[in-house]
C-alpha positions in Angstrom: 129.8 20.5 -150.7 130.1 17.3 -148.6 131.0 13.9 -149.7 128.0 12.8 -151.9 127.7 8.9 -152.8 125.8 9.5 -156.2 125.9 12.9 -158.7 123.0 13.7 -160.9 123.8 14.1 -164.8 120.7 16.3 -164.8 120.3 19.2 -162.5 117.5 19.0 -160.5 116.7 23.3 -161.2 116.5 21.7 -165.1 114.1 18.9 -163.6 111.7 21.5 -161.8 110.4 22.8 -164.9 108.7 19.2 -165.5 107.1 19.1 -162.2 103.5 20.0 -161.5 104.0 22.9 -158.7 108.2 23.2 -159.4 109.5 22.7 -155.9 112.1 20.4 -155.8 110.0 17.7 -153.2 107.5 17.7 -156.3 107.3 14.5 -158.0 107.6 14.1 -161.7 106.6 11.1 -163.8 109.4 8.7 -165.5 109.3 6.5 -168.3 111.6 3.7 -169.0 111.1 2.2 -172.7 112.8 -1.1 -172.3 111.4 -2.5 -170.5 108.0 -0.6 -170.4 107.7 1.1 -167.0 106.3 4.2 -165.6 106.5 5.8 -162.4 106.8 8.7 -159.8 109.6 10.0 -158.7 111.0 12.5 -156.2 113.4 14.7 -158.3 116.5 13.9 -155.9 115.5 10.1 -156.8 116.1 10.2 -160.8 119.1 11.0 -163.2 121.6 10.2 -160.8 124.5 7.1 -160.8 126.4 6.2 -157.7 130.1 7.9 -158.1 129.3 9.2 -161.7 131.6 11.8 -161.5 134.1 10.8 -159.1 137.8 10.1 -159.4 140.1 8.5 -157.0 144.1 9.4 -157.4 147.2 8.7 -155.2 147.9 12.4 -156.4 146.2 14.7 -154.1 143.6 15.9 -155.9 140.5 15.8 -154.6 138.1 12.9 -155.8 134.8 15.4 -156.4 136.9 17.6 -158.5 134.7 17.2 -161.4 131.6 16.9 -159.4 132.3 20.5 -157.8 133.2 21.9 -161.1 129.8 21.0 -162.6 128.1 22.0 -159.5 129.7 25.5 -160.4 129.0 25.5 -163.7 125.1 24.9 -162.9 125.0 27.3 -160.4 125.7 29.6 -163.3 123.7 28.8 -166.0 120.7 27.8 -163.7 119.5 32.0 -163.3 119.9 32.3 -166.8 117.7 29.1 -167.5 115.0 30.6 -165.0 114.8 34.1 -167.2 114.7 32.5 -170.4 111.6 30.2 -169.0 110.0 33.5 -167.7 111.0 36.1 -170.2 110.9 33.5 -173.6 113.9 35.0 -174.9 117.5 34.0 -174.9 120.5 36.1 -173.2 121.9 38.5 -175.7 125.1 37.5 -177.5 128.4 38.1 -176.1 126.9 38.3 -172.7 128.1 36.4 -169.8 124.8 35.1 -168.7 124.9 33.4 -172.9 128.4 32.0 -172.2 127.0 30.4 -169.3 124.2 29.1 -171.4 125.9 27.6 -173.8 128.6 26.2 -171.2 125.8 24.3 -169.5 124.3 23.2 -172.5 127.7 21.7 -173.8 128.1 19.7 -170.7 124.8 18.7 -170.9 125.8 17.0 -174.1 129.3 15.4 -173.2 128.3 14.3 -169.5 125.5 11.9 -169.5 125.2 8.3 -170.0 124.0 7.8 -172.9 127.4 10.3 -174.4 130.1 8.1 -172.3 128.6 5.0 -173.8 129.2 5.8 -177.4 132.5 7.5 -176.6 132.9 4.2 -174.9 131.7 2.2 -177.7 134.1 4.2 -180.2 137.1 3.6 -177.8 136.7 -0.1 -178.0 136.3 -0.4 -181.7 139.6 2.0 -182.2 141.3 -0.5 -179.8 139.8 -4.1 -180.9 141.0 -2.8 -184.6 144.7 -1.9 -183.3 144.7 -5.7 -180.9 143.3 -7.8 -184.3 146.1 -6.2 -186.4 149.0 -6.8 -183.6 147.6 -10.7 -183.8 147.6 -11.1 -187.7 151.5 -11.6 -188.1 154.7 -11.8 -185.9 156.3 -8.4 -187.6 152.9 -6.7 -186.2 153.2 -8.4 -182.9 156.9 -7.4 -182.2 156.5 -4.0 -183.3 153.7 -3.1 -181.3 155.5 -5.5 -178.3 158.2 -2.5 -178.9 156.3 0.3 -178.6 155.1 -0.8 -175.2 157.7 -1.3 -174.2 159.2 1.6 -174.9 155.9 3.0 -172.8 157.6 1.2 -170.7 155.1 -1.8 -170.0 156.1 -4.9 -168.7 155.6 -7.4 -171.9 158.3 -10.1 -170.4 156.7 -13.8 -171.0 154.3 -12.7 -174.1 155.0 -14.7 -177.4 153.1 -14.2 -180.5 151.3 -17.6 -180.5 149.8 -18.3 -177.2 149.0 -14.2 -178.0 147.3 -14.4 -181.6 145.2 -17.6 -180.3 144.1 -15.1 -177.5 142.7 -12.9 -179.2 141.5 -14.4 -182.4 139.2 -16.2 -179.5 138.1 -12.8 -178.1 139.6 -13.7 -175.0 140.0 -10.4 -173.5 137.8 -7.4 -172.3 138.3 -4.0 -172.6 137.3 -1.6 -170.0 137.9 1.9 -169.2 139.1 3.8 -165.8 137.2 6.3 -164.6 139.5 8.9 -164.9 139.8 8.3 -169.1 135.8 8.9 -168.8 136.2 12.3 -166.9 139.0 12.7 -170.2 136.7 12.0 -172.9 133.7 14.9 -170.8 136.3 17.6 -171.0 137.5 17.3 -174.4 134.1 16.7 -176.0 132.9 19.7 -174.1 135.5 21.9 -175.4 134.8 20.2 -178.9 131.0 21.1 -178.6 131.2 24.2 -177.1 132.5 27.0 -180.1 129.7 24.8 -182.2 126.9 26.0 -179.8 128.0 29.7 -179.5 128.0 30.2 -183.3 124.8 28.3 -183.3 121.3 30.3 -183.9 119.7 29.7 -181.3 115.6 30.1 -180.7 112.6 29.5 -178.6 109.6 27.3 -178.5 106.8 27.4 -176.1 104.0 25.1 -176.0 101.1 26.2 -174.1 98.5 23.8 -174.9 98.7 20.1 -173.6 100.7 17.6 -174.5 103.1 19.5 -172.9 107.2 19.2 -173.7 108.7 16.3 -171.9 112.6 15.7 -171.5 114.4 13.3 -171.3 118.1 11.7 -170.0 119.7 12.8 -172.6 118.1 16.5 -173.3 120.5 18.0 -175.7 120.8 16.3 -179.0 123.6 16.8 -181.6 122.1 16.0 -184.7 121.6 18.6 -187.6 121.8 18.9 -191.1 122.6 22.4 -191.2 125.4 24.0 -188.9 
């Protein structure tokens, strides 16, 4: 693999099933909701972000780490994908070629946009309710001050006023490194992942028009039943 400037969050073998002929210079047609917009789309063009999965470290470890890793991991699951299309039937428990099935469909789950925004979204709400209750009295401000610094963060210069004022006047903006996104994958993959394999899985095929669609966020974890 050489140095690529944007990764896809969906596999373009996954996207060929949605094209006319397959072939990955097919096009495919994309809908954007809000605004209203549709198009077509070269395969290599769509479900892709500049850097996505890329890390950068003083550490020695190399930046496409993840990138690689998923590469592998679709490599994998992507013959098993093409016999369940052509046969209609899923791999047979306990076999390798249903571990990597349910692999790929865990990282489907935990790697795409839609997944790091909510993880995202729950981060900051976690940390605005920890900040608000550091600001509501000085015995909350110096005992969180404390256990910075025992972190061993530099809080030299911060007094409780000028700090409650700041953020009772939402002065501040969270935002999260790259690497703690890469984090948040991983775990929710392993979270996801024993929940799939104990899942029943089956098969639908539609072989009358409207045909299925996907979408950028294909595997959905919602149920009433597990």
């Amino acid at each position: 693999m050489g140095d690529p400037k944007t990764h896809h969050y969906l596999p373009q073998f996954y996207l060929t099933r949605f094209t006319p002929g397959g072939p990955p210079e097919e096009h495919l047609w994309v809908l954007l909701f809000d605004p209203w917009k549709q198009w077509q789309s070269l395969l290599s063009k769509v479900a892709k972000e500049r850097g996505f999965y890329r890390v950068e470290n003083e550490d020695g470890v190399d930046p496409l780490a993840f990138e690689k890793s998923l590469a592998d991991l679709e490599s994998k699951a992507a013959p098993v994908v093409r016999s369940v299309v052509q046969t209609e039937r899923l791999p047979p428990r306990k076999s390798d070629d249903y571990v990597a099935l349910m692999n790929f469909l865990a990282m489907q789950a935990a790697r795409v946009p839609a997944t790091r925004d909510r993880m995202a979204s729950m981060s900051d709400l976690m940390t605005n309710v920890q900040i608000q209750a550091a600001a509501r009295s000085r015995g909350q401000f110096e005992e969180s001050k404390k256990a910075l610094e025992e972190r061993g963060e530099d809080m030299t210069g911060l007094d409780y006023e000028p700090f409650s004022k700041w953020i009772m006047e939402r002065r501040y903006e969270i935002t999260h490194p790259q690497g703690e996104h890469m984090l948040w994958m991983t775990k929710m993959h392993g979270w996801i992942l024993p929940t799939f394999y104990d899942r029943h899985w089956c098969v639908l095929v539609r072989r009358t028009e409207p045909y299925l669609v996907t979408s950028d966020n294909p595997v959905v974890l919602s149920w009433t039943n597990p």
